[in-house]
GUDOVO-665019 format. One record per residue (C-alpha): residue number from 1; residue in three letters; x, y, z. Coordinates in Angstrom, 2 decimals. Layout:
BEGIN
+-------+------+---------+---------+---------+
| torlo | romi |       u |       v |       w |
+-------+------+---------+---------+---------+
|   NUM |  ALA |       X |       Y |       Z |
...
+-------+------+---------+---------+---------+
END
This chain:
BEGIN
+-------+------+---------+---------+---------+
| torlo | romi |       u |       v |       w |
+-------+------+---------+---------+---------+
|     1 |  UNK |   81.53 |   62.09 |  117.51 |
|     2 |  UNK |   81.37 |   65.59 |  118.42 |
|     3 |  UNK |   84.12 |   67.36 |  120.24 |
|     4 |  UNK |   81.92 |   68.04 |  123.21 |
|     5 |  UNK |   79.20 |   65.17 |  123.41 |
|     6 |  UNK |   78.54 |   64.57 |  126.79 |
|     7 |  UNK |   78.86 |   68.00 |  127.99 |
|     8 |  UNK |   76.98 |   70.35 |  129.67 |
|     9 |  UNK |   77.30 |   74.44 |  128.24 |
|    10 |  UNK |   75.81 |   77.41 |  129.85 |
|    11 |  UNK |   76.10 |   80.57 |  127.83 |
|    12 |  UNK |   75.10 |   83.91 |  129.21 |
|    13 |  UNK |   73.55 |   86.31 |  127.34 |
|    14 |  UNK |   73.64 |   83.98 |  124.58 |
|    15 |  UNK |   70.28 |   85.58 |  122.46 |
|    16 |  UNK |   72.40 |   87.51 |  120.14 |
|    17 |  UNK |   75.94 |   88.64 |  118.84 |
|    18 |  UNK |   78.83 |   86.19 |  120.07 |
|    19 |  UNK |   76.79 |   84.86 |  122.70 |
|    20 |  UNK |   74.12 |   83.09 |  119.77 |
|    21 |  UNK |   76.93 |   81.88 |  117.85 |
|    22 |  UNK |   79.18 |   80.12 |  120.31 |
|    23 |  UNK |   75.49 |   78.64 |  122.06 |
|    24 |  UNK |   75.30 |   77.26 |  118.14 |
|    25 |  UNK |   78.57 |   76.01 |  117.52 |
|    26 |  UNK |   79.05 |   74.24 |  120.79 |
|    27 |  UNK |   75.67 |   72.47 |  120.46 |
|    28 |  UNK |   77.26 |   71.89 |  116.68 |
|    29 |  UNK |   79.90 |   70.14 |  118.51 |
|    30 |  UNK |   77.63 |   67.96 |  120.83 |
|    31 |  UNK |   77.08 |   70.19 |  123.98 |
|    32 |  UNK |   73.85 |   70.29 |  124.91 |
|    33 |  UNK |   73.14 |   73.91 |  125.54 |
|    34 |  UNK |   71.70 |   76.59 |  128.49 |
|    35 |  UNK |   71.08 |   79.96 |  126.42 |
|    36 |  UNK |   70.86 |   82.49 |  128.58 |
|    37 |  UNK |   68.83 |   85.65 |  128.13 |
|    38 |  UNK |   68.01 |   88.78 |  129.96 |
|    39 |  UNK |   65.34 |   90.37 |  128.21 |
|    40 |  UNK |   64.88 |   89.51 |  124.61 |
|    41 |  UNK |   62.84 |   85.83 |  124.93 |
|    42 |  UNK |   62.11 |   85.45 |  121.27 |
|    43 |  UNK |   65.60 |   85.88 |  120.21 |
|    44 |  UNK |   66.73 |   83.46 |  122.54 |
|    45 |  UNK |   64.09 |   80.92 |  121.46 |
|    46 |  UNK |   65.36 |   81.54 |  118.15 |
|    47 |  UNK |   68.75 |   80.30 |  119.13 |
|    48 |  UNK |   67.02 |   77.02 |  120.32 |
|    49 |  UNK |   65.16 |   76.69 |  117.27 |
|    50 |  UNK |   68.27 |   76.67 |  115.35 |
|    51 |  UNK |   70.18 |   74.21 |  117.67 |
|    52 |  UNK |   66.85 |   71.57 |  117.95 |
|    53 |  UNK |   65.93 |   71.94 |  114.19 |
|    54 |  UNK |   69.90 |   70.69 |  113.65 |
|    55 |  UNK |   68.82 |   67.95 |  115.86 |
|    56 |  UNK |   71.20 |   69.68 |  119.26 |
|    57 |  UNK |   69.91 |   69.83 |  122.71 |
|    58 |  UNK |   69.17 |   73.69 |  124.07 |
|    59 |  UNK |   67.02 |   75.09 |  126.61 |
|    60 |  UNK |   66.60 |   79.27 |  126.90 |
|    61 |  UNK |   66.55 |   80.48 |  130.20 |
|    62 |  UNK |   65.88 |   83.88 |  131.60 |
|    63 |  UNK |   68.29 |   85.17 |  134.78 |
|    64 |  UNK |   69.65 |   89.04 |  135.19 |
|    65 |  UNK |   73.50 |   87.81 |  136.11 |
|    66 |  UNK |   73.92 |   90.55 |  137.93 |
|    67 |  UNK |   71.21 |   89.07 |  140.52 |
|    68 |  UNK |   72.90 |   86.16 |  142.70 |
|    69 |  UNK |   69.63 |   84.64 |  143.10 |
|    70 |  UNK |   68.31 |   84.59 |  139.67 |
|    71 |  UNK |   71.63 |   83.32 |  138.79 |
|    72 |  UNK |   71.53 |   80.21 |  141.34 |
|    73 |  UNK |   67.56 |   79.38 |  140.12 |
|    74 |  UNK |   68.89 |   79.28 |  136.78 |
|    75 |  UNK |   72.04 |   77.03 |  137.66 |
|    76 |  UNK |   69.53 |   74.67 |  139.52 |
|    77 |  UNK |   67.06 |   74.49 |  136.53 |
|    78 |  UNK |   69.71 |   73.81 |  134.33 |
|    79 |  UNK |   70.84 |   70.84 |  136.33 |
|    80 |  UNK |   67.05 |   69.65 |  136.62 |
|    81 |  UNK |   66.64 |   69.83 |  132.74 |
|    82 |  UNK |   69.85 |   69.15 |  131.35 |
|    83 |  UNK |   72.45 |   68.19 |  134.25 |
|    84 |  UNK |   75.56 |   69.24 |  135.72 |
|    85 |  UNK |   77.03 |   72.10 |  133.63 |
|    86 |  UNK |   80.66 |   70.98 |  132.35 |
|    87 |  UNK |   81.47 |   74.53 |  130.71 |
|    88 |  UNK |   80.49 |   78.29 |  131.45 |
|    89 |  UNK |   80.72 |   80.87 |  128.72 |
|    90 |  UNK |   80.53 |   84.49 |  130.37 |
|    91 |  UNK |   79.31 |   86.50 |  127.77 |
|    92 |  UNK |   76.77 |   88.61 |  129.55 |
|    93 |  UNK |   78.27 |   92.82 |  129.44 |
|    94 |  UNK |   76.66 |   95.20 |  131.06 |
|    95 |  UNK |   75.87 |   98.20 |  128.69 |
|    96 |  UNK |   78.68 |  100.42 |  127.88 |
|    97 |  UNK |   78.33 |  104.30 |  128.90 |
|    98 |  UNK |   80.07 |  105.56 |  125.77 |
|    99 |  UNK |   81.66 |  109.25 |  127.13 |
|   100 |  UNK |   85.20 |  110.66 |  127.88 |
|   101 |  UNK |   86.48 |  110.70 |  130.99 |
|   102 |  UNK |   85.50 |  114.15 |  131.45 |
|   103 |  UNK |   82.24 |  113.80 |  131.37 |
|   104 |  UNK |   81.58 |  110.18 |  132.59 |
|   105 |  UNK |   79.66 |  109.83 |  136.18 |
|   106 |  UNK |   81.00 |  108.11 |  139.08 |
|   107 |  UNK |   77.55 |  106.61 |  138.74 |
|   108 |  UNK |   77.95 |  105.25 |  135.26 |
|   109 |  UNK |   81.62 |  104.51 |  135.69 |
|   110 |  UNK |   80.46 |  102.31 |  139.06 |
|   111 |  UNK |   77.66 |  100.95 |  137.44 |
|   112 |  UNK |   79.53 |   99.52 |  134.34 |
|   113 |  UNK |   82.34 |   98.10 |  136.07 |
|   114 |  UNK |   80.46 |   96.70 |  138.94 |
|   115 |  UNK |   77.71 |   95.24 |  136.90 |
|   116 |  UNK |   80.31 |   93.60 |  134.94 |
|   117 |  UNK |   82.43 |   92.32 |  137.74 |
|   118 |  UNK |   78.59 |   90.49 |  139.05 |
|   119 |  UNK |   78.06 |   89.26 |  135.71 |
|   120 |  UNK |   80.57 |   87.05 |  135.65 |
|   121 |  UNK |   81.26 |   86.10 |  139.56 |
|   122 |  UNK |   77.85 |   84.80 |  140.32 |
|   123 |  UNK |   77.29 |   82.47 |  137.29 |
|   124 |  UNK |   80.94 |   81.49 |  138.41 |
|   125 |  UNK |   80.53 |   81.16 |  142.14 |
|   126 |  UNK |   77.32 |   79.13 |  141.16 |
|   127 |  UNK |   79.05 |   76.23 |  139.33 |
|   128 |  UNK |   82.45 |   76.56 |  140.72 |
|   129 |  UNK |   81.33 |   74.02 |  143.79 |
|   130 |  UNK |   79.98 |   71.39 |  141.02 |
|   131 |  UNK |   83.13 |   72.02 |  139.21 |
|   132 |  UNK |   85.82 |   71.31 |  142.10 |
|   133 |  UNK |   83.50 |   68.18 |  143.33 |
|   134 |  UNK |   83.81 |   66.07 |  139.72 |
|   135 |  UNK |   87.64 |   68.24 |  139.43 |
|   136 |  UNK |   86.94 |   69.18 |  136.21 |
|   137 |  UNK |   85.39 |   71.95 |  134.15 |
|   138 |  UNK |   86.36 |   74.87 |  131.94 |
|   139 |  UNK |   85.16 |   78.56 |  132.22 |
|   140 |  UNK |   85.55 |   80.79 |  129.53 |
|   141 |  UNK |   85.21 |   84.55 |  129.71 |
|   142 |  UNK |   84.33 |   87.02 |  126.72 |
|   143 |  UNK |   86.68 |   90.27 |  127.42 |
|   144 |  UNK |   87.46 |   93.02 |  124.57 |
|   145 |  UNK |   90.29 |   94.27 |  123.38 |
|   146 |  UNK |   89.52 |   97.43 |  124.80 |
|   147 |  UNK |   90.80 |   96.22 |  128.14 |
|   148 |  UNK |   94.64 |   96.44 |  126.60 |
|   149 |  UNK |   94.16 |   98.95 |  124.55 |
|   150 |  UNK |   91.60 |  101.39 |  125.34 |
|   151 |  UNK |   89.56 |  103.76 |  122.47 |
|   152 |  UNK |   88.42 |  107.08 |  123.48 |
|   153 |  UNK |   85.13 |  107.28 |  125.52 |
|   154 |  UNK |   85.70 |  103.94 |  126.52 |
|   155 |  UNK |   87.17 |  104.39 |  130.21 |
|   156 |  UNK |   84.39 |  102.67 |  132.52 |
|   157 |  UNK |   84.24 |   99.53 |  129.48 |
|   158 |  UNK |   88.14 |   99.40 |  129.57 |
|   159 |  UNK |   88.35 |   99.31 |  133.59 |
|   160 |  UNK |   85.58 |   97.12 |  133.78 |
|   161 |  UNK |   86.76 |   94.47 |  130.92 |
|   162 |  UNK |   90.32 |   94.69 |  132.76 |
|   163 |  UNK |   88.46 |   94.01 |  136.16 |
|   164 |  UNK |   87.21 |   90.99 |  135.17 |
|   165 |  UNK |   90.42 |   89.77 |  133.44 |
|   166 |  UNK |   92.01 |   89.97 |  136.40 |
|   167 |  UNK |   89.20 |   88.02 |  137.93 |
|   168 |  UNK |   89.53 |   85.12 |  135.47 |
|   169 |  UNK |   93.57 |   85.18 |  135.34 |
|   170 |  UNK |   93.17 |   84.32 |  139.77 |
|   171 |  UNK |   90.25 |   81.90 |  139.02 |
|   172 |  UNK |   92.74 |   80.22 |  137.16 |
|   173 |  UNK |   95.35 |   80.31 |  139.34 |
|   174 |  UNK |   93.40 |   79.41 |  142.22 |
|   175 |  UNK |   90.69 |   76.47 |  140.67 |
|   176 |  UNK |   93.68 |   74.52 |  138.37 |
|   177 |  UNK |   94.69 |   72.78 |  141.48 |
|   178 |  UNK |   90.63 |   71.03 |  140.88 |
|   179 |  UNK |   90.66 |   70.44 |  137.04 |
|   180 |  UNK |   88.74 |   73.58 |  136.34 |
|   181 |  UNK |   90.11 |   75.50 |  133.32 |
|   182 |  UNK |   89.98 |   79.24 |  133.27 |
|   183 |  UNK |   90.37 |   81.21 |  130.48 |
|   184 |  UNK |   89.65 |   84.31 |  128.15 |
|   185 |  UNK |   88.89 |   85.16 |  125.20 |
|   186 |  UNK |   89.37 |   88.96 |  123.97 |
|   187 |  UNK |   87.62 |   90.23 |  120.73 |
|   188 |  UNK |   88.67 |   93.06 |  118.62 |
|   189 |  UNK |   86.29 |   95.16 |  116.62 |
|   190 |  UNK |   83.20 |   91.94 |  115.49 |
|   191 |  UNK |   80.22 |   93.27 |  113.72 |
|   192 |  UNK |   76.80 |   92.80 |  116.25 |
|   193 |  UNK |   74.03 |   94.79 |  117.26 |
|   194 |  UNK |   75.90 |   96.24 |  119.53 |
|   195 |  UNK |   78.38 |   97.64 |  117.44 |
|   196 |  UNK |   75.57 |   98.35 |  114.51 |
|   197 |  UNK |   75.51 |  102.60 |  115.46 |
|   198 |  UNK |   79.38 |  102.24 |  114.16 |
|   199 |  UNK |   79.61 |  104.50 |  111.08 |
|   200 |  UNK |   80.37 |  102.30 |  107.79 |
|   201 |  UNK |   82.99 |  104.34 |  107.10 |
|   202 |  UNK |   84.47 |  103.27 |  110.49 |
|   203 |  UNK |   84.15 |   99.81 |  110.04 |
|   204 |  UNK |   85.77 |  100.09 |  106.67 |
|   205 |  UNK |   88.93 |  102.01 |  108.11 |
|   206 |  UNK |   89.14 |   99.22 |  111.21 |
|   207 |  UNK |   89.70 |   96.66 |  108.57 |
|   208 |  UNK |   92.17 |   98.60 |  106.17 |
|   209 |  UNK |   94.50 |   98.43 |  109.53 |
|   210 |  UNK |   93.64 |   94.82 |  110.48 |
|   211 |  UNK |   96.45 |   92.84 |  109.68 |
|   212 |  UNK |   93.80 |   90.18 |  107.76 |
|   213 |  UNK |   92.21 |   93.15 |  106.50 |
|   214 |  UNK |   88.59 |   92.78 |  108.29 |
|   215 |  UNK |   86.49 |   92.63 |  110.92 |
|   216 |  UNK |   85.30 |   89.98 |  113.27 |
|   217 |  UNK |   82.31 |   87.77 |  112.82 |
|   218 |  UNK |   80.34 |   86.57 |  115.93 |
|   219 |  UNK |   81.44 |   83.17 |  114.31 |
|   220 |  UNK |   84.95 |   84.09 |  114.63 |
|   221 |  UNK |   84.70 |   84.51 |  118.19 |
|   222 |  UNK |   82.60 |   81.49 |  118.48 |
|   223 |  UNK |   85.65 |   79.27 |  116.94 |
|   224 |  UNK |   87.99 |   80.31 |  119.89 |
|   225 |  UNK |   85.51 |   79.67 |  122.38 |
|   226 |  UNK |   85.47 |   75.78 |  120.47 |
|   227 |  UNK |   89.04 |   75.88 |  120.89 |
|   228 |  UNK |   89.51 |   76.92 |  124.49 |
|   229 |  UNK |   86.85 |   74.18 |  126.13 |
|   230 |  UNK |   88.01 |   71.68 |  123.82 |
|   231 |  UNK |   90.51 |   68.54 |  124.98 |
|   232 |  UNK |   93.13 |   69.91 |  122.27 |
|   233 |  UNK |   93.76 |   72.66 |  124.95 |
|   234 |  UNK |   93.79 |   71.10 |  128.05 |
|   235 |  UNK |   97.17 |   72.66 |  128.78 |
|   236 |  UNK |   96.22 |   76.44 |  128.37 |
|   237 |  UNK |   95.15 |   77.53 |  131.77 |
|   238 |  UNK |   95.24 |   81.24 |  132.32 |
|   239 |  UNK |   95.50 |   82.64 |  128.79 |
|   240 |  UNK |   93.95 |   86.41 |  127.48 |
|   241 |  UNK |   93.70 |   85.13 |  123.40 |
|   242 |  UNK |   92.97 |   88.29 |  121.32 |
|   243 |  UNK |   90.76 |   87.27 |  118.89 |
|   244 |  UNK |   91.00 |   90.61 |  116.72 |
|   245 |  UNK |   92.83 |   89.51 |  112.97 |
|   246 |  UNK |   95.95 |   90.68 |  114.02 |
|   247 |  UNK |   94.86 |   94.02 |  115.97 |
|   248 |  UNK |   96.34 |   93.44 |  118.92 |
|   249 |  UNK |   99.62 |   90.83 |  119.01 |
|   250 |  UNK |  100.62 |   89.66 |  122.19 |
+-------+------+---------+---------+---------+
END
Protein backbone atom coordinates (compact mmCIF):
# COMPACT_ATOMS: atom_id res chain seq x y z
CA UNK A 1 0.00 0.00 0.00
CA UNK A 2 1.13 3.29 -1.00
CA UNK A 3 1.22 6.23 1.32
CA UNK A 4 -1.29 8.12 -0.73
CA UNK A 5 -3.61 5.49 -2.56
CA UNK A 6 -6.82 6.85 -2.76
CA UNK A 7 -5.87 10.34 -3.27
CA UNK A 8 -6.36 12.86 -5.56
CA UNK A 9 -2.91 15.35 -6.45
CA UNK A 10 -2.92 18.39 -8.54
CA UNK A 11 0.50 19.78 -9.27
CA UNK A 12 0.98 23.07 -10.99
CA UNK A 13 3.46 23.64 -13.27
CA UNK A 14 4.45 20.19 -12.79
CA UNK A 15 6.30 19.67 -16.62
CA UNK A 16 9.69 20.21 -15.28
CA UNK A 17 12.13 20.96 -12.29
CA UNK A 18 10.44 20.22 -8.77
CA UNK A 19 7.14 20.34 -10.16
CA UNK A 20 7.97 16.78 -12.49
CA UNK A 21 9.47 15.18 -9.63
CA UNK A 22 7.02 15.59 -6.80
CA UNK A 23 3.99 14.80 -9.81
CA UNK A 24 6.37 11.39 -9.95
CA UNK A 25 6.91 10.58 -6.53
CA UNK A 26 3.40 11.16 -5.33
CA UNK A 27 1.97 8.98 -8.13
CA UNK A 28 5.06 6.60 -6.76
CA UNK A 29 3.21 6.71 -3.62
CA UNK A 30 -0.36 5.94 -5.03
CA UNK A 31 -1.81 9.46 -5.89
CA UNK A 32 -3.22 9.52 -8.94
CA UNK A 33 -1.92 12.65 -10.53
CA UNK A 34 -3.16 16.25 -12.38
CA UNK A 35 0.21 17.63 -14.04
CA UNK A 36 -0.21 20.86 -14.74
CA UNK A 37 1.42 22.77 -17.57
CA UNK A 38 1.47 26.18 -19.04
CA UNK A 39 3.16 25.98 -22.17
CA UNK A 40 5.51 23.13 -22.68
CA UNK A 41 2.80 20.03 -23.64
CA UNK A 42 5.40 17.49 -24.54
CA UNK A 43 7.25 17.80 -21.38
CA UNK A 44 4.30 17.42 -19.46
CA UNK A 45 3.22 14.32 -21.42
CA UNK A 46 6.51 13.11 -20.64
CA UNK A 47 5.78 13.27 -16.97
CA UNK A 48 2.66 11.06 -17.66
CA UNK A 49 4.54 8.71 -19.61
CA UNK A 50 6.77 8.10 -16.78
CA UNK A 51 3.97 7.82 -14.10
CA UNK A 52 1.58 5.31 -16.58
CA UNK A 53 4.62 3.26 -17.87
CA UNK A 54 5.25 2.63 -13.77
CA UNK A 55 1.73 1.55 -13.89
CA UNK A 56 0.44 5.30 -11.78
CA UNK A 57 -2.56 7.21 -12.78
CA UNK A 58 -1.71 10.95 -14.40
CA UNK A 59 -3.49 13.17 -16.63
CA UNK A 60 -1.54 16.59 -18.12
CA UNK A 61 -3.56 19.46 -18.22
CA UNK A 62 -2.99 22.87 -19.65
CA UNK A 63 -4.34 26.16 -17.42
CA UNK A 64 -2.27 29.71 -17.10
CA UNK A 65 -2.84 29.91 -13.00
CA UNK A 66 -2.73 33.22 -13.18
CA UNK A 67 -6.24 33.09 -15.18
CA UNK A 68 -9.21 32.33 -12.60
CA UNK A 69 -11.07 30.79 -15.31
CA UNK A 70 -8.61 28.54 -16.84
CA UNK A 71 -7.87 27.58 -13.39
CA UNK A 72 -11.64 26.57 -12.45
CA UNK A 73 -11.98 24.53 -16.14
CA UNK A 74 -9.03 22.73 -15.11
CA UNK A 75 -10.27 21.98 -11.42
CA UNK A 76 -13.62 20.76 -13.05
CA UNK A 77 -11.84 18.46 -15.63
CA UNK A 78 -9.84 17.09 -13.08
CA UNK A 79 -12.83 16.08 -11.04
CA UNK A 80 -14.54 14.66 -14.34
CA UNK A 81 -11.39 12.48 -15.10
CA UNK A 82 -9.93 11.67 -11.95
CA UNK A 83 -12.23 13.04 -8.96
CA UNK A 84 -12.17 15.25 -6.13
CA UNK A 85 -8.60 16.57 -5.65
CA UNK A 86 -7.38 15.55 -1.97
CA UNK A 87 -3.94 17.56 -2.27
CA UNK A 88 -2.72 20.82 -4.15
CA UNK A 89 0.96 21.32 -4.83
CA UNK A 90 1.54 25.13 -5.83
CA UNK A 91 4.48 25.02 -7.76
CA UNK A 92 3.63 27.30 -10.61
CA UNK A 93 6.33 30.85 -10.30
CA UNK A 94 5.96 33.40 -12.34
CA UNK A 95 9.34 34.28 -14.08
CA UNK A 96 11.82 36.06 -12.04
CA UNK A 97 13.03 39.68 -13.33
CA UNK A 98 16.63 39.16 -12.24
CA UNK A 99 17.88 43.16 -11.58
CA UNK A 100 18.82 45.32 -8.49
CA UNK A 101 16.60 47.37 -7.02
CA UNK A 102 17.89 50.22 -8.84
CA UNK A 103 17.05 49.34 -11.88
CA UNK A 104 13.95 47.06 -11.46
CA UNK A 105 10.43 48.53 -12.92
CA UNK A 106 7.44 49.08 -10.93
CA UNK A 107 6.14 47.10 -13.87
CA UNK A 108 8.31 44.07 -13.42
CA UNK A 109 8.36 44.35 -9.67
CA UNK A 110 4.19 44.36 -9.91
CA UNK A 111 4.14 41.86 -12.38
CA UNK A 112 6.29 39.24 -10.46
CA UNK A 113 4.73 39.59 -7.24
CA UNK A 114 1.22 39.82 -8.44
CA UNK A 115 1.48 37.00 -10.86
CA UNK A 116 2.75 35.01 -8.09
CA UNK A 117 0.25 35.97 -5.48
CA UNK A 118 -2.65 34.63 -8.58
CA UNK A 119 -0.72 31.62 -9.03
CA UNK A 120 -1.33 30.25 -6.04
CA UNK A 121 -4.86 31.87 -4.81
CA UNK A 122 -6.93 30.71 -7.68
CA UNK A 123 -5.87 27.00 -7.85
CA UNK A 124 -6.51 27.48 -3.99
CA UNK A 125 -9.80 29.32 -3.99
CA UNK A 126 -10.81 26.58 -6.62
CA UNK A 127 -10.53 23.51 -4.34
CA UNK A 128 -10.74 25.15 -1.04
CA UNK A 129 -14.84 24.73 -1.19
CA UNK A 130 -14.33 20.79 -2.01
CA UNK A 131 -11.83 20.78 0.69
CA UNK A 132 -13.96 22.35 3.71
CA UNK A 133 -17.17 20.18 2.40
CA UNK A 134 -15.33 16.46 2.96
CA UNK A 135 -13.07 18.66 6.05
CA UNK A 136 -10.11 17.43 4.86
CA UNK A 137 -7.27 18.17 2.47
CA UNK A 138 -3.68 19.38 2.44
CA UNK A 139 -2.16 22.27 0.33
CA UNK A 140 1.32 22.55 -0.10
CA UNK A 141 3.14 25.59 -1.41
CA UNK A 142 6.71 25.68 -3.16
CA UNK A 143 8.43 29.07 -1.70
CA UNK A 144 12.40 29.74 -1.92
CA UNK A 145 14.66 30.52 0.38
CA UNK A 146 15.07 33.73 -1.09
CA UNK A 147 11.99 34.93 0.73
CA UNK A 148 14.20 34.86 4.24
CA UNK A 149 17.12 35.58 2.94
CA UNK A 150 17.24 37.55 -0.10
CA UNK A 151 20.41 37.43 -2.93
CA UNK A 152 21.15 40.46 -4.81
CA UNK A 153 18.88 41.24 -7.85
CA UNK A 154 16.37 39.26 -6.34
CA UNK A 155 13.95 42.02 -4.75
CA UNK A 156 10.54 41.52 -6.78
CA UNK A 157 11.26 37.22 -6.34
CA UNK A 158 11.97 37.83 -2.55
CA UNK A 159 8.71 40.13 -1.99
CA UNK A 160 6.76 38.03 -4.06
CA UNK A 161 7.89 34.46 -2.46
CA UNK A 162 7.30 36.31 1.06
CA UNK A 163 3.77 37.42 -0.27
CA UNK A 164 2.66 34.23 -0.75
CA UNK A 165 4.10 32.80 2.52
CA UNK A 166 2.16 34.95 4.23
CA UNK A 167 -0.75 33.81 2.18
CA UNK A 168 -0.28 30.13 3.06
CA UNK A 169 0.76 30.78 6.91
CA UNK A 170 -3.39 32.61 7.12
CA UNK A 171 -4.74 29.75 4.90
CA UNK A 172 -3.60 27.76 7.58
CA UNK A 173 -4.74 29.54 10.24
CA UNK A 174 -7.99 30.16 8.85
CA UNK A 175 -8.93 26.45 6.90
CA UNK A 176 -7.47 24.08 10.10
CA UNK A 177 -10.72 24.67 11.78
CA UNK A 178 -12.07 22.24 8.30
CA UNK A 179 -9.28 19.55 8.16
CA UNK A 180 -7.42 21.31 5.44
CA UNK A 181 -3.64 21.32 5.99
CA UNK A 182 -1.59 24.24 4.87
CA UNK A 183 1.83 24.26 4.49
CA UNK A 184 5.24 25.25 2.79
CA UNK A 185 7.93 24.09 1.59
CA UNK A 186 11.10 26.48 0.94
CA UNK A 187 14.03 25.31 -1.34
CA UNK A 188 17.51 26.52 -1.25
CA UNK A 189 19.75 26.63 -4.26
CA UNK A 190 18.24 22.88 -6.47
CA UNK A 191 19.74 22.40 -9.83
CA UNK A 192 16.68 22.92 -12.78
CA UNK A 193 16.34 24.62 -15.89
CA UNK A 194 15.70 27.41 -14.29
CA UNK A 195 18.70 27.73 -12.45
CA UNK A 196 20.84 26.11 -15.58
CA UNK A 197 22.37 30.04 -16.69
CA UNK A 198 24.07 29.66 -12.98
CA UNK A 199 27.85 29.71 -13.61
CA UNK A 200 29.49 26.18 -12.57
CA UNK A 201 31.73 27.85 -10.65
CA UNK A 202 28.72 29.21 -8.67
CA UNK A 203 27.14 26.14 -8.09
CA UNK A 204 30.37 24.68 -6.88
CA UNK A 205 30.95 27.59 -4.24
CA UNK A 206 26.96 27.19 -3.04
CA UNK A 207 27.83 23.72 -2.04
CA UNK A 208 31.38 24.29 -0.38
CA UNK A 209 29.07 26.51 2.18
CA UNK A 210 26.15 24.04 2.39
CA UNK A 211 26.34 22.47 5.55
CA UNK A 212 25.87 18.80 3.55
CA UNK A 213 28.15 20.16 1.13
CA UNK A 214 25.71 20.29 -2.10
CA UNK A 215 23.03 21.33 -3.86
CA UNK A 216 19.43 20.38 -4.12
CA UNK A 217 17.93 17.86 -6.44
CA UNK A 218 14.33 18.37 -7.76
CA UNK A 219 14.04 14.91 -5.93
CA UNK A 220 15.05 16.43 -2.78
CA UNK A 221 12.34 18.79 -2.83
CA UNK A 222 10.00 16.20 -4.03
CA UNK A 223 10.71 14.05 -0.64
CA UNK A 224 9.39 16.99 1.57
CA UNK A 225 6.49 17.51 -0.43
CA UNK A 226 5.91 13.29 0.40
CA UNK A 227 6.41 14.22 3.84
CA UNK A 228 4.16 17.22 4.32
CA UNK A 229 0.76 15.54 2.62
CA UNK A 230 1.52 12.40 4.21
CA UNK A 231 -0.58 11.00 7.53
CA UNK A 232 2.94 10.97 9.47
CA UNK A 233 2.40 14.82 9.56
CA UNK A 234 -0.95 15.38 10.26
CA UNK A 235 0.05 17.62 13.16
CA UNK A 236 2.23 20.23 11.21
CA UNK A 237 -0.17 22.89 10.17
CA UNK A 238 1.42 26.18 9.31
CA UNK A 239 5.10 25.29 8.90
CA UNK A 240 7.87 27.27 6.31
CA UNK A 241 10.43 23.84 6.07
CA UNK A 242 13.67 25.03 4.36
CA UNK A 243 14.60 22.42 2.31
CA UNK A 244 18.23 23.86 1.48
CA UNK A 245 21.07 21.11 3.22
CA UNK A 246 21.54 23.19 5.99
CA UNK A 247 21.54 26.80 4.22
CA UNK A 248 19.15 28.30 6.04
CA UNK A 249 18.39 26.83 9.89
CA UNK A 250 15.39 27.92 11.42
Amino acid sequence: MGKLDGKIALVTGASRGIGAATAKLLAQNGAQVAVNYFQNEKAANKVVDVITKANGTAIALQADVRDREQVNGMIEEIETRLGTIDILILNAGAPVPWKPVAELTIEEFEGKVFDEVRGFFYPAKAVMKGMIERREGCIVGISSGLSRYPGYGFSAHTTAKSAVDGMMKAMAFELGQHGIRVNVVSPGFTVTDATSWVPKEQVEAIARTTPLRRVGTPEDIAGAVLMMVSDETRFVQGAYLPVSGGVLML
